[in-house]
KETORMI-671711 format. One line per 4 residues: number of its first residue (from 1); their letters; for each residue x, y, z of C-alpha. Coordinates in Angstrom, 1 decimal. Each point is the difference from the previous one (the first is absolute). Layout:
BEGIN
NUM	A	X/Y/Z ~ ...
//
This chain:
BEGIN
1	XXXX	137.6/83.6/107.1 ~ 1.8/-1.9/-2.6 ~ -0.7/0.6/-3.7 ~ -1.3/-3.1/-0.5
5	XXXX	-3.0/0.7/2.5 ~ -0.9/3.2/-1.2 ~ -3.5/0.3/-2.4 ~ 0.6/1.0/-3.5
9	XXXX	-1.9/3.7/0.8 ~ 2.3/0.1/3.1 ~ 3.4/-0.7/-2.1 ~ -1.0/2.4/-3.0
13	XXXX	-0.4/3.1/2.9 ~ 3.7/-0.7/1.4 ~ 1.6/0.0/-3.4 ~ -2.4/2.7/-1.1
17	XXXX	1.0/1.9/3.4 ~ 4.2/-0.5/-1.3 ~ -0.9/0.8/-3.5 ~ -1.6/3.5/1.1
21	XXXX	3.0/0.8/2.3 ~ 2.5/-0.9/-2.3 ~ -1.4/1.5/-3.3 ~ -2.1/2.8/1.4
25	XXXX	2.4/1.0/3.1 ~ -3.5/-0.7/1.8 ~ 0.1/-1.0/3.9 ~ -2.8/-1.9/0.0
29	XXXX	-2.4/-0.5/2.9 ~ -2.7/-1.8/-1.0 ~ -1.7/-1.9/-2.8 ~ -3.4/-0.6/-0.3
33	XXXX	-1.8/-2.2/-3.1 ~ -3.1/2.0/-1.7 ~ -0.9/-2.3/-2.4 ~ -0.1/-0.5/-3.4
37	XXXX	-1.0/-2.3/-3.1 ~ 2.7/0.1/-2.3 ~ 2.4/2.9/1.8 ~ 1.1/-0.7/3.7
41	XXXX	-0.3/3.4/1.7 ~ 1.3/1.0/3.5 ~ -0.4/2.6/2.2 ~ 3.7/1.2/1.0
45	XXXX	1.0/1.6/3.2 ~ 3.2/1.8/0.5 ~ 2.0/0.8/3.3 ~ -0.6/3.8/-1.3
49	XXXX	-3.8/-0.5/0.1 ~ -0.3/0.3/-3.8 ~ -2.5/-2.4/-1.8 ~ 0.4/-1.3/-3.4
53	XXXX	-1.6/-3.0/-2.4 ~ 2.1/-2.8/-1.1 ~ -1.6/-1.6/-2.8 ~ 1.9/-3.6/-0.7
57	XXXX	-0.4/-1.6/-3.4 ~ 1.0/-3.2/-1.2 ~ 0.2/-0.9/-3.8 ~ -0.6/3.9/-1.5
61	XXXX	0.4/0.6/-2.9 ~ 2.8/3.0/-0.2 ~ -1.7/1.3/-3.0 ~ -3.2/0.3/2.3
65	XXXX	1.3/1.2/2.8 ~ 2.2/2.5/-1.7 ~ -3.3/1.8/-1.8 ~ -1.9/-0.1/3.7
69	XXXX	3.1/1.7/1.4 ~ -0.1/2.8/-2.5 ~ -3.4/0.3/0.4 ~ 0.6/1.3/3.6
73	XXXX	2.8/1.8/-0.6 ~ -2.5/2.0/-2.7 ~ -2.5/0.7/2.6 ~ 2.3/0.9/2.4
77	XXXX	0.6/3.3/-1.8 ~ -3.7/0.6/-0.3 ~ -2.7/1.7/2.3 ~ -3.0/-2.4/0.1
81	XXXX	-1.4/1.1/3.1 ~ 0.5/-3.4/1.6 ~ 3.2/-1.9/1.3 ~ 1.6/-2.2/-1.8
85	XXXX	2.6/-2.9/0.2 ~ 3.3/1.5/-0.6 ~ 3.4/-2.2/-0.4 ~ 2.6/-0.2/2.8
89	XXXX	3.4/-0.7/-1.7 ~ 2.6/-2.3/1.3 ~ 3.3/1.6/2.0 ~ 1.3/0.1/-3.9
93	XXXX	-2.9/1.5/-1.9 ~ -1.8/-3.4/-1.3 ~ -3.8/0.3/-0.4 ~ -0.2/-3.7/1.3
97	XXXX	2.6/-3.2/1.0 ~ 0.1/-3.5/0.6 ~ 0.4/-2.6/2.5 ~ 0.0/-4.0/0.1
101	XXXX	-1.8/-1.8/2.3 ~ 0.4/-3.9/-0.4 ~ 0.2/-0.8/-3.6 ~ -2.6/3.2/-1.2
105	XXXX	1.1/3.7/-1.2 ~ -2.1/2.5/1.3 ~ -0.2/4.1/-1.2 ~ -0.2/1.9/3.0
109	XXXX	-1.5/3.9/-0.8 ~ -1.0/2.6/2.9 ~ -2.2/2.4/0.3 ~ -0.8/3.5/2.3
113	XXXX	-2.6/-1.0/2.6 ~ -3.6/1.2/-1.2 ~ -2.1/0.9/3.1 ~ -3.7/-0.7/0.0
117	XXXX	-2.3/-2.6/0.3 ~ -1.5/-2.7/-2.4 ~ -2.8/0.3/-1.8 ~ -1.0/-3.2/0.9
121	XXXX	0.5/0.3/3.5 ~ -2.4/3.1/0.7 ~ -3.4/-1.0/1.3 ~ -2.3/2.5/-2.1
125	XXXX	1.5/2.5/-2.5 ~ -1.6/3.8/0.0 ~ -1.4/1.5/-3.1 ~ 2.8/2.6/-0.5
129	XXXX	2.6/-3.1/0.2 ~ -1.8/-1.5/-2.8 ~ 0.3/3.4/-1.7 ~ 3.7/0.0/0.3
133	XXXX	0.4/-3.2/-1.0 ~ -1.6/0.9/-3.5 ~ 1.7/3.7/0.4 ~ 3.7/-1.4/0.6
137	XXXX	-0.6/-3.3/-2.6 ~ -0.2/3.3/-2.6 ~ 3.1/1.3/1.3 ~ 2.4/-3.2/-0.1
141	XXXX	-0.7/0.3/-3.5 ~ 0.8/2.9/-0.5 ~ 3.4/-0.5/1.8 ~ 0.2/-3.2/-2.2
145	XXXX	-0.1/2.4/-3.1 ~ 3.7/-0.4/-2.1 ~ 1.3/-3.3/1.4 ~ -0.2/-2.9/-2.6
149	XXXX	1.6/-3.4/-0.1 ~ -0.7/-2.6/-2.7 ~ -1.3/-2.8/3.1 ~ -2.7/2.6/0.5
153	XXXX	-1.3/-0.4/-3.3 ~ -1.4/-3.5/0.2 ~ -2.2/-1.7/2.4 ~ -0.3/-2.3/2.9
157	XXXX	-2.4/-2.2/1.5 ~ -1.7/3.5/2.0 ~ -0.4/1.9/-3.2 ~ -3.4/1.2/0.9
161	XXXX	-0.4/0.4/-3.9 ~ 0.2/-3.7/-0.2 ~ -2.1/-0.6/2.6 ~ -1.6/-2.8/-2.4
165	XXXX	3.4/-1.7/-0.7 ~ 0.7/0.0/3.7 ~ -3.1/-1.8/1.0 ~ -0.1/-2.4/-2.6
169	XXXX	3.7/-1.2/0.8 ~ -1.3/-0.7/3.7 ~ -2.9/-2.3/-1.5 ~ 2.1/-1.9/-2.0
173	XXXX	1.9/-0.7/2.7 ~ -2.5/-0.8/2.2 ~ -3.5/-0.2/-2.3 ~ -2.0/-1.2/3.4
177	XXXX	0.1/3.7/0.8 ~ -1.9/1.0/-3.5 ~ -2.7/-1.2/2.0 ~ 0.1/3.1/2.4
181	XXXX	-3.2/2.3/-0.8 ~ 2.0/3.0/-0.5 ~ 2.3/-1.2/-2.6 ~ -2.5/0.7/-3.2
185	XXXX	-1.4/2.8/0.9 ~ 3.6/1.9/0.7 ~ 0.9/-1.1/-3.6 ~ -3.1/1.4/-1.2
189	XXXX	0.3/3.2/1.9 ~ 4.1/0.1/-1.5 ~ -0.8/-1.1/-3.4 ~ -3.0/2.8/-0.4
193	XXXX	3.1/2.8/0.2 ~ 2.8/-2.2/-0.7 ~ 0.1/2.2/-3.6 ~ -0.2/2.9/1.3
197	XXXX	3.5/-0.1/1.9 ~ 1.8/0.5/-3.2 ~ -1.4/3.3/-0.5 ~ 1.0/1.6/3.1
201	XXXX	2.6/2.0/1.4 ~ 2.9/-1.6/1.6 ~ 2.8/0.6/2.1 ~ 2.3/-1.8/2.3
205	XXXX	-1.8/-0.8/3.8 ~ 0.9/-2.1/2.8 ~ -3.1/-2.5/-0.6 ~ 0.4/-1.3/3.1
209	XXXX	-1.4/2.6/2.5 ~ -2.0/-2.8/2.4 ~ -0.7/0.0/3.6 ~ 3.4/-1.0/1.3
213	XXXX	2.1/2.2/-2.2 ~ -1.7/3.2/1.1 ~ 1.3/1.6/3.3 ~ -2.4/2.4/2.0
217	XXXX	1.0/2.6/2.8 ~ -2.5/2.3/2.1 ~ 0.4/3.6/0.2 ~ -2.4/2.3/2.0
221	XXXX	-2.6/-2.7/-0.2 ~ 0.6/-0.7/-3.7 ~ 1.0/-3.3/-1.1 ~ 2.0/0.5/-3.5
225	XXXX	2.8/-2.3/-2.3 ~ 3.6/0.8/1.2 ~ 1.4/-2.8/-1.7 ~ -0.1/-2.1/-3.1
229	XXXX	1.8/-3.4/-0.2 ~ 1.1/-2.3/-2.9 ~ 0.4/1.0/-3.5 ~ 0.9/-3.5/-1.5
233	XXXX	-3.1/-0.6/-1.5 ~ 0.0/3.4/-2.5 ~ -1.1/0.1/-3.3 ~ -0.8/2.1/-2.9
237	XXXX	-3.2/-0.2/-0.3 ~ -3.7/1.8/-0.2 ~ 0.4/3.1/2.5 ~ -3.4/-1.2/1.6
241	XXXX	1.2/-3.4/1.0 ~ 1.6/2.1/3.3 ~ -3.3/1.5/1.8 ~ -1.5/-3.1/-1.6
245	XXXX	2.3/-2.5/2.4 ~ 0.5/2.4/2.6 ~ -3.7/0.5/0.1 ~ -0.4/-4.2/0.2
249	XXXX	1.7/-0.2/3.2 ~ -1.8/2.8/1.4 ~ -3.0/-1.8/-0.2 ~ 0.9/-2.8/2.1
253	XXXX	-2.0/-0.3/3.4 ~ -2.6/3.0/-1.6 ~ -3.4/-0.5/0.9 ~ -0.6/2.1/-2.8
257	XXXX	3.0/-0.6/-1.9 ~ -0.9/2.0/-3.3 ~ 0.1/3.3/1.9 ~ 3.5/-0.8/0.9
261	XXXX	1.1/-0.6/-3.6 ~ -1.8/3.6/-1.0 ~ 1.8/1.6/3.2 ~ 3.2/-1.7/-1.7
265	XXXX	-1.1/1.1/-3.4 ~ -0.9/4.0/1.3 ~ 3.0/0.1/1.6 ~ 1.8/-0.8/-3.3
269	XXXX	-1.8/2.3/-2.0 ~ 1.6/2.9/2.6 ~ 3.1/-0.7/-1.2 ~ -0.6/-1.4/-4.0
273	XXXX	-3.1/0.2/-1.8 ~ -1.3/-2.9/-1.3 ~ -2.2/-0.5/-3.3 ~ -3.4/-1.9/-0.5
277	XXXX	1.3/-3.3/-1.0 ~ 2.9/0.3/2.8 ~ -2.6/-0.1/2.0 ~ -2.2/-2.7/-1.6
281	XXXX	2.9/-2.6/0.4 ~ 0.9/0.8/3.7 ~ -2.6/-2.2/1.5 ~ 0.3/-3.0/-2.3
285	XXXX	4.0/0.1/0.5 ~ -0.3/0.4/3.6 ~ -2.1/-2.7/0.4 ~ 2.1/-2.3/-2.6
289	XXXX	2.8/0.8/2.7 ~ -1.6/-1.2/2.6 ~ -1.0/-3.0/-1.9 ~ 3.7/-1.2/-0.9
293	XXXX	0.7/0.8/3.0 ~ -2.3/-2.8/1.8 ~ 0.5/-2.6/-3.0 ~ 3.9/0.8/0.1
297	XXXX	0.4/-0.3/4.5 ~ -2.4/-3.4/-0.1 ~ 1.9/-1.8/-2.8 ~ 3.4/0.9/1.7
301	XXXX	-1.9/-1.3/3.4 ~ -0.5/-3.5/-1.6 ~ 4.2/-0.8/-0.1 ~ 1.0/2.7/2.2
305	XXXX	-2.5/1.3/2.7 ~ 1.8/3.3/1.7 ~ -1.2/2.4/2.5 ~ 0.3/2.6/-2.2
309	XXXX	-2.9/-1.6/-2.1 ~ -2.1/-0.7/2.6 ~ 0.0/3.6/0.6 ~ -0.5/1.1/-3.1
313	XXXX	-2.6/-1.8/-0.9 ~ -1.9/0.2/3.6 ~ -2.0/3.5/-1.4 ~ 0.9/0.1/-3.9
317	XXXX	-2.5/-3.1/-0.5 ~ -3.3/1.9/2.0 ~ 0.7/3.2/-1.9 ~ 0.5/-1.7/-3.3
321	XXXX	-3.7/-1.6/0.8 ~ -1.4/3.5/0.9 ~ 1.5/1.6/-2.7 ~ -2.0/-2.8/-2.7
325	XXXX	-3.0/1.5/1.6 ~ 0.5/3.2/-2.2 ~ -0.1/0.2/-3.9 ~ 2.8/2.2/-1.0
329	XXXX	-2.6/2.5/-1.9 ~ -1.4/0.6/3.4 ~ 3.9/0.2/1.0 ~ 0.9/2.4/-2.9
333	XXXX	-2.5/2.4/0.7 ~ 0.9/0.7/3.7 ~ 3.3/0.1/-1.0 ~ -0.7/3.0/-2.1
337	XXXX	-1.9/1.6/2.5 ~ 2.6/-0.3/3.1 ~ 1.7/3.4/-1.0 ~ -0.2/1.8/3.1
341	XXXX	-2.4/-1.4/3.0 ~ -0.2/-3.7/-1.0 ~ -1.9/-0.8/2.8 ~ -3.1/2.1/-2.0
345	XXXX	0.4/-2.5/-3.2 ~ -2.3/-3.0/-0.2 ~ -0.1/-3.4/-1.9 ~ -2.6/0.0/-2.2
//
C-alpha cells in the first residue's frame, strides 16, 4: 500500500512503529490506538512480549511536560500501595523524544505497562473496592508529599476549588445551557462552602482519580486498585478535593450513590483523618465535579462531538440528577457517620 493511500491513524502507527525501534531499540509487534482527548495513547507490543504505553503529544509545552515527567520520576521512588506510571528512557537515557509526521512535531514519552482493568469498564464495583479507592486516594498523597513545581501552584479549568469559575466559562460560551435545572442549584450548593476552602488543609493530589484512570485487579475474590493513571491534572490544592473527586466518579451508575461516596470517604479516613469541615465540603465539591464535568463534555459536543464524550456523559448526567435529590446537610451527616460499616448510616 502506497503512502498516499494509507489513513492518517494508519500512517502515524508505521512511523510510530520506526520511531520506537530506532530510539527505544524496541522490535515492535504491534500497535494498537486506546484513545485519548488531547494525548494519543497506544498500546505497544514487542517481539519480547513486553507491553508498554506510548503517549504521543503534539504542541506540549516543554515546560509542562518537563514538571509531569518529574512528577513520575518522584513517585517512582515511593511506596503508595498502588502501581504507578513509570518512564521508559530512550536507548540514550532521554525521558521523552520526537518525531515529524507531515508538517506536525510530536513528543513521544513511554511508559511500563500497568495491568488491570478500567474503572469504567467494570459492571458493578464491591463495597471493599470503593474502600480502596478512598484508602489508596489517601495514599497517593502521601507519596505526592515533597515534590513541588511552580505549574502546580495555579489552576486550570478542573480546579474543583473553582468549580464556579469552570461552570460559568461553559455558559458564557454556550448560555442555552444555563437553562439546564441543575446549573443553580450546583452554584448554590458550591457557593454555600466556597469560603470555607481557604481554611483548610492542603497538599498536592492527583485531582483527577475518575473512572477511567483507576485500574482494578481481583485477588481471592477481592476486587482492589492496582493502578493509578494520569497525573497531568495535579494541583496544590485543599487535601479533601482527592476523596471528594475520587468519591464523584464512584458514584456513577449507584442506585444509591451516596453510600458509595461514604464507602470512598471511610476508606479515606483508614488512611488520613479528615476534620468536620473536610467533610462538610466533600459532597458539594463532588457534586460541582460532576457538574463541570457535564456542562464542559456538552459544550465541547456542540463543535466537536467525540466518542469519548458520548461516554462520558452517557451515566455522569443520571447521577448528577440523582445526586440533586439530596441536600448536602442530609449528605454531610452520613458522611460523618460512614466510619466503619457505612452500609449502617442513613440519610436523614
Amino acid at each position: 500500500m502506497s503512502p498516499t493511500a494509507l489513513s492518517g491513524g494508519q500512517e502515524e502507527e508505521i512511523v510510530l512503529t520506526e520511531h520506537l525501534n530506532a530510539q527505544y531499540e524496541m522490535s515492535v509487534d504491534a500497535v494498537d490506538f486506546l484513545g485519548g482527548e488531547v494525548d494519543r495513547n497506544y498500546r505497544i507490543e514487542t517481539s519480547a512480549g513486553v507491553t508498554f504505553l506510548a503517549k504521543v503529544q503534539k504542541d506540549k509545552d516543554l515546560r509542562t511536560l518537563q514538571w509531569q515527567e518529574a512528577i513520575l520520576v518522584h513517585l517512582a521512588s515511593r511506596d503508595a500501595g498502588v502501581s504507578m506510571p513509570t518512564i521508559v528512557p530512550t536507548s540514550d537515557g532521554r525521558l521523552h523524544s520526537r518525531y515529524s509526521l507531515k508538517a506536525n512535531t510530536a513528543i513521544v514519552s513511554v511508559h511500563n505497562w500497568l495491568s488491570g482493568t478500567e474503572l469504567i469498564k467494570l459492571p458493578s464495583h464491591s463495597d471493599s473496592l470503593l474502600t480502596d479507592i478512598g484508602a489508596k486516594s489517601a495514599s497517593i498523597t502521601r507519596a505526592l508529599e515533597g515534590f513541588d513545581a511552580p505549574a502546580l501552584h495555579q489552576s486550570h479549568h478542573w480546579d474543583v476549588t473553582r468549580s464556579d469559575r469552570a461552570i460559568r466559562s461553559c455558559l458564557d460560551d454556550h448560555p442555552q445551557l444555563a437553562g439546564e435545572p441543575y446549573v443553580r442549584t450546583v452554584l448554590e450548593w458550591f457557593n454555600e462552602v466556597q469560603s470555607k476552602l481557604t481554611e483548610l488543609p492542603r497538599a498536592l493530589v492527583h485531582h483527577d482519580l475518575n473512572d477511567n484512570n483507576l485500574l482494578v485487579d481481583t485477588n481471592d475474590g477481592q476486587q482492589h486498585v492496582s493502578g493509578v493513571l494520569d497525573f497531568n491534572d495535579a494541583l496544590f490544592s485543599v487535601r479533601v478535593a482527592e476523596p471528594a473527586i475520587a468519591g464523584a466518579y464512584a458514584m456513577l451508575r449507584k442506585e444509591d450513590p451516596l453510600r458509595a461516596l461514604g464507602l470512598v470517604v471511610a476508606g479515606y479516613q483508614q488512611v488520613q483523618s479528615l476534620s468536620a469541615d473536610e467533610l462538610e465540603v466533600v459532597y458539594p465539591l463532588a457534586v460541582a465535579r460532576l457538574c463541570v464535568q457535564v456542562l464542559t463534555l456538552t459544550a465541547r459536543s456542540q463543535s466537536n462531538p467525540t466518542e469519548y464524550g458520548t461516554r462520558r456523559m452517557e451515566h455522569t448526567l443520571p447521577a448528577l440528577g440523582r445526586l440533586l435529590e439530596i441536600e448536602p446537610a442530609a449528605a454531610t451527616t452520613y458522611l460523618r457517620e460512614a466510619r466503619g460499616d457505612v452500609a449502617q448510616a442513613k440519610v436523614i
